[in-house]
N, C-alpha and C positions, 0 to 999 in steps of 0.2 A: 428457428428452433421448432423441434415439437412439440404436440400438446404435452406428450409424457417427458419431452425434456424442461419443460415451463413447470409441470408439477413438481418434478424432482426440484427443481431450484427454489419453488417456492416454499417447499418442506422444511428445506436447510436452510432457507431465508429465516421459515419458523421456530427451528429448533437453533439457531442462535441466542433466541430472546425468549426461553420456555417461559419464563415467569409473567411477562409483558405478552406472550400470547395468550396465555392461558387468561387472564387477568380482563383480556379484551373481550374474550368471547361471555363473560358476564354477562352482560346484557341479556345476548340469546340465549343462553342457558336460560335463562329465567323466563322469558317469554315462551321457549319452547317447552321447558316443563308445566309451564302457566296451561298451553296448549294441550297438550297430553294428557294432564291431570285433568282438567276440566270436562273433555269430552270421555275422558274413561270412568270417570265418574255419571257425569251424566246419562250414559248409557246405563251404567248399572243402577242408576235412581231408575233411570225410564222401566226397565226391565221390572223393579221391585214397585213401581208404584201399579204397573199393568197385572202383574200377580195381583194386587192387593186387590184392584178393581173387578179381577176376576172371581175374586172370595167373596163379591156383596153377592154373587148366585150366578145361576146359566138364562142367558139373554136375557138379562134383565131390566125392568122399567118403572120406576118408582113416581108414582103422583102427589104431589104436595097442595095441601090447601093453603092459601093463599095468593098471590102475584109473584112475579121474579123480582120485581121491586119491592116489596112488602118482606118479601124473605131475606133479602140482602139489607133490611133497615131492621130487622125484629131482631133480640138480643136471642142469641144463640142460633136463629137459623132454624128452628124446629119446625117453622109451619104454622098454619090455623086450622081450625074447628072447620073448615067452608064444603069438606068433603061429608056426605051425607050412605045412609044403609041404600038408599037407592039410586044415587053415584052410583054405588059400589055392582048393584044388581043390575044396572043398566049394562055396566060394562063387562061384565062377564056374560050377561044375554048376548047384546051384539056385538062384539068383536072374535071374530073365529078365529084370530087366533093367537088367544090367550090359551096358555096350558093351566097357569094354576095363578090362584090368586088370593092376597089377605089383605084384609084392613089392619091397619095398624091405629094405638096413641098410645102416648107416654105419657109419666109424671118421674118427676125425682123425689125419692122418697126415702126413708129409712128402713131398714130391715134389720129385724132382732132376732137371735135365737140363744135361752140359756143367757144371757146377760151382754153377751156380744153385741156389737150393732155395727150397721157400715148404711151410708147413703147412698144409695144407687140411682141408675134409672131402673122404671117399673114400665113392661110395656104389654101392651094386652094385644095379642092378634090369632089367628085363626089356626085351625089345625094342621095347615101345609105349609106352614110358614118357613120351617125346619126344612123341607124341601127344596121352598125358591131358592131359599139363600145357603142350602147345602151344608148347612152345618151339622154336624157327626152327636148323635150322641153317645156317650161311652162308657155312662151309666146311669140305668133305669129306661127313661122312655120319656115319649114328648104324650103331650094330653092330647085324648081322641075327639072327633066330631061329637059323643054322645054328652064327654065332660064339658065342651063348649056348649051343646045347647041345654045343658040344664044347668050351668055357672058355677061349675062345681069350683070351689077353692082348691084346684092345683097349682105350683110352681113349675118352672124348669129355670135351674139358675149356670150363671155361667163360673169359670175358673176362679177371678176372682172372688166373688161370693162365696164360692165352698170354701177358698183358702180362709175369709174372713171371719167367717160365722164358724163354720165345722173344723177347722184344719184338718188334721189329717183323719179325725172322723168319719164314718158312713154319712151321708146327707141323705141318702133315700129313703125316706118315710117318717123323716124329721119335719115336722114344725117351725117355720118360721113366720114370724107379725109383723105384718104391716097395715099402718093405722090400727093397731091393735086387732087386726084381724086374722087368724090361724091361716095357713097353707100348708098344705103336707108337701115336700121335697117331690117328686116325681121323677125330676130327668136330672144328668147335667151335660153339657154341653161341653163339647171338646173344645181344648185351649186352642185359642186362634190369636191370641199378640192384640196389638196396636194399628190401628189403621192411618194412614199417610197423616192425618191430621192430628194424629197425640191420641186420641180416643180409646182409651180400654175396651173391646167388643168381648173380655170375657167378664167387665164390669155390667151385666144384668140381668133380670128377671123375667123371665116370659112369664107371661100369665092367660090362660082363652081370655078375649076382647069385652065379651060379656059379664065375666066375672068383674075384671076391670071396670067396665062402663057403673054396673051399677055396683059394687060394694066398694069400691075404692075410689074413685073419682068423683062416684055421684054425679054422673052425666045421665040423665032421664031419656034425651033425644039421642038416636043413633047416628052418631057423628062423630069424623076420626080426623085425625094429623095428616094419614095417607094410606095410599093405597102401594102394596108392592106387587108385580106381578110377573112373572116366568112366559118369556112367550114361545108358541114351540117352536118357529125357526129364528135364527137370526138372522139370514134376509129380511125377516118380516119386522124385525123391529119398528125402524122407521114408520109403517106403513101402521103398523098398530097403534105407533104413540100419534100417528094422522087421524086411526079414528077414534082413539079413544080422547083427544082434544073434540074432535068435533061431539060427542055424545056428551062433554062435561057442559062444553056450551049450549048445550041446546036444554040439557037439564038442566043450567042456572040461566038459561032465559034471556040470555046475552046477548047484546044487540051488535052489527058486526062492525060497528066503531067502539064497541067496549074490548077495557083488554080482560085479556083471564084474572080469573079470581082465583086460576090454578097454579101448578107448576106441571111441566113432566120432565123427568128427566128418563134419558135413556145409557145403559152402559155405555156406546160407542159415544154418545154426548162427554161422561165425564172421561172416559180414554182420550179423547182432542182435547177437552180444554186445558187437561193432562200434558200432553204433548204440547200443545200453543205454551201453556205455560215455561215450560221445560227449555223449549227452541227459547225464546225469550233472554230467560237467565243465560242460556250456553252464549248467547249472540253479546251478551251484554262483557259476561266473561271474556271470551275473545275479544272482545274492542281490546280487554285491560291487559291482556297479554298481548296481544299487538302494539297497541303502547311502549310494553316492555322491549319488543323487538326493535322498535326504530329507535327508542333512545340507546338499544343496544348498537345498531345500524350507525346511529351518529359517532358512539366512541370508536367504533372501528373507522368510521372515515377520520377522524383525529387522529387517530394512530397511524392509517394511512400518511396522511401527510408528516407524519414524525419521522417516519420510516422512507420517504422520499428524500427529506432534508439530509438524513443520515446517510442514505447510498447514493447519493448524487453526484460523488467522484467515480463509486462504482458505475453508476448509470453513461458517466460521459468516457469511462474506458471501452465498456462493452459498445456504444456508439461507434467509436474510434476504428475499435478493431471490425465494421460488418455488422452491426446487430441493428433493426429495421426500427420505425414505431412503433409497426403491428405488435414488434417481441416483445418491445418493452410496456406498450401497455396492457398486452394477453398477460404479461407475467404478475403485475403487478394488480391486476383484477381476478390471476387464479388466487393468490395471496389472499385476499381481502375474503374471495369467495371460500377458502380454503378455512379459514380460520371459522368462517361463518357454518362452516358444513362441522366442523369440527365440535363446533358448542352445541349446535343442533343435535350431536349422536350423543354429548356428554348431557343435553337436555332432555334426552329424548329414556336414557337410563333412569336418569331421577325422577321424573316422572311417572313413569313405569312404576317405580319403588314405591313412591308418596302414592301413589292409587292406589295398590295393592294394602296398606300401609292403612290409610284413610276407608279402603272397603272392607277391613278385617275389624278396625275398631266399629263399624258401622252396621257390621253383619249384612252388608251390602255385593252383589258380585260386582268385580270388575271388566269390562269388557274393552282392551287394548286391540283398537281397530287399524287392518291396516289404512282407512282414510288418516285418521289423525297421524301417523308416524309420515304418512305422504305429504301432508298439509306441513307437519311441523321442518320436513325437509324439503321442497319446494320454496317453503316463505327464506329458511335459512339461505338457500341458494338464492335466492330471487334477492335478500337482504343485503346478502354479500357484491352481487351483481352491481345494484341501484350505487350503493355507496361507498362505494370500491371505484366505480370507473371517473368520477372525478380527480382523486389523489394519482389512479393510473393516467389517466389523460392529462396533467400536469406533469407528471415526470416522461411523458412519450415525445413533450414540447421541448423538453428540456435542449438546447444547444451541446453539441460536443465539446466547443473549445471553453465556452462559460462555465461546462461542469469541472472542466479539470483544472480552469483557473481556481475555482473555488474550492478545486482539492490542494495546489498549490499555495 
């Protein structure tokens, strides 16, 4: 027989027992949707976490005070005091190629206006800050070099804060206190959402560094959390956070069995451990829908062998009359495979839907690749193949005169 006369019989072989085929291909349907959903999702995380990474600023490189050890033990992550005003000056003298650069620190604090209040962070950093990290203001203005170096009490607040304090009021050229201290409103900053971590980024307060340092913090010594910095090319990242490691060490006097008492991170840093992270989960995910697939894989071989038992008078008539092993066990492995390709395109639908489904509630895009619609239909065939040709190679063994005794 042919291939297409082996398909045709196996079809009819299936549409005898619609409910029992249908029934079988469970398994794969679920591992193939497992498969489809996972990576079409995944992609669409990847997609939205690399935007997000994109929105901290253009090439950019952030220094943290303290160790990578010290930051991963310290409650919140924020850093230490260990970066210095001449850190800071060092590295914009020699490194060429930095475009723009701020000190930054923080505090969480309270902000009041009019009786209102809301807790925020307070962060004090320089006047191109707005620059590195690109963010739009959409009304008023960000404060100049001259209000930075005579400490003037300006604000610039973000989305949340105006909603909190102002609502739908003007904010520019209002007053709000913190530590009991006046600010006049100046800027605000365009809504930008939540960053991969939960964090509100329109939950803050700029402030110039210096106004911060000394009327709000009461820090006397010029010393920050970190340093941010825009470098002009991005080729040159890497090459920059090389020297700017080497000038932090050499201004904290570091001996070259000590470790940093810094951090750097650079955007391409956090876009991999991004990605590492990402591959990680997708890989863990596919174990579990792989899972899904063989103990799919096994009730089709169960069925297999039911379906053997049940045409075994058939099998020893078509024997009788001419029909080879080769036929009967190709027929009886398109079956198997047939049914397996089948759940794979009914798996491979809902899938589709549940991602689409899953990235709308999520505000997520979905990106349905043709790898995955490949993977999910190769593994089906390949499932059908592997646990199919046992049940086939016991009925190809089969005797002609034993089967039709046992149809008799």
């Amino acid at each position: 027989m042919t291939f297409y006369q082996l398909f045709i019989t196996a079809i009819r072989s299936l549409n005898k027992h619609k409910m029992r085929s249908l029934l079988t291909t469970l398994g794969i349907v679920v591992g193939v949707t497992a498969i489809i959903s996972v990576m079409s999702i995944g992609e669409g995380a990847k997609h939205t976490v690399k935007k997000e990474i994109e929105r901290l600023g253009t090439n950019f490189i952030i220094v943290l005070g303290g160790s990578p050890k010290r930051l991963m033990t310290s409650r919140g992550g924020g850093g230490n005091l260990t970066i210095t005003e001449k850190d800071y000056k060092s590295i914009i003298e020699e490194c060429e190629d930095i475009a723009l650069a701020s000190p930054g620190t923080h505090k969480f604090l309270k902000a009041i206006h009019n009786g209102n209040n809301w807790n925020t962070t307070v962060s004090g950093v320089n006047e191109v800050y707005d620059q590195i990290r690109k963010w739009k203001i959409i009304n008023g203005r960000f404060f100049d070099k001259h209000e930075l170096k005579t400490s003037r009490k300006v604000a610039v607040i973000g989305q949340t804060i105006k909603k909190e304090l102002f609502g739908n009021s003007n904010s520019i050229g209002k007053t709000i206190r913190i530590k009991k201290i006046p600010f006049k409103v100046v800027g605000e900053i365009e809504k930008r959402g939540k960053l991969p971590d939960g964090r509100d980024e329109d939950d803050i307060i700029l402030m110039p560094i210096t106004t911060f340092q000394k009327k709000v913090a009461g820090i006397k010594r010029e010393v920050y959390h970190a340093i941010m910095i825009s470098v002009k090319r991005k080729d040159r990242m890497d090459q920059a956070a090389t020297e700017i490691k080497a000038i932090l060490r050499q201004q904290h006097k570091l001996k070259p069995t000590d470790d940093d008492d810094f951090t750097i991170f650079t955007q391409d840093d956090i876009s991999q451990a991004s990605d590492a992270a990402s591959a990680v989960l997708n890989i863990l995910l596919l174990i579990i829908a792989s899972i899904s697939l063989i103990v799919g894989g096994i009730g089709i071989m169960n069925i297999m062998f039911v379906t053997v038992k049940e045409r075994t008078p058939e099998i020893g008539i078509r024997m009788a009359i001419g029909a080879t092993t080769k036929a009967i066990l190709n027929q009886f492995i398109i079956e198997a495979i047939v049914i397996c390709l089948l759940g794979g395109m009914i798996g491979i639908s809902f899938g589709i839907t549940i991602s689409k489904i899953i990235g709308f509630f999520l505000g997520w895009p979905i990106f349905i690749s043709n790898k995955a619609i490949f993977i999910s239909l190769t593994s089906s065939f390949l499932i059908g193949l592997f646990f199919g040709y046992y049940p086939a190679l016991k009925a190809s063994k089969l005797k002609p005169v034993d089967a039709l005794i046992e149809r008799g």
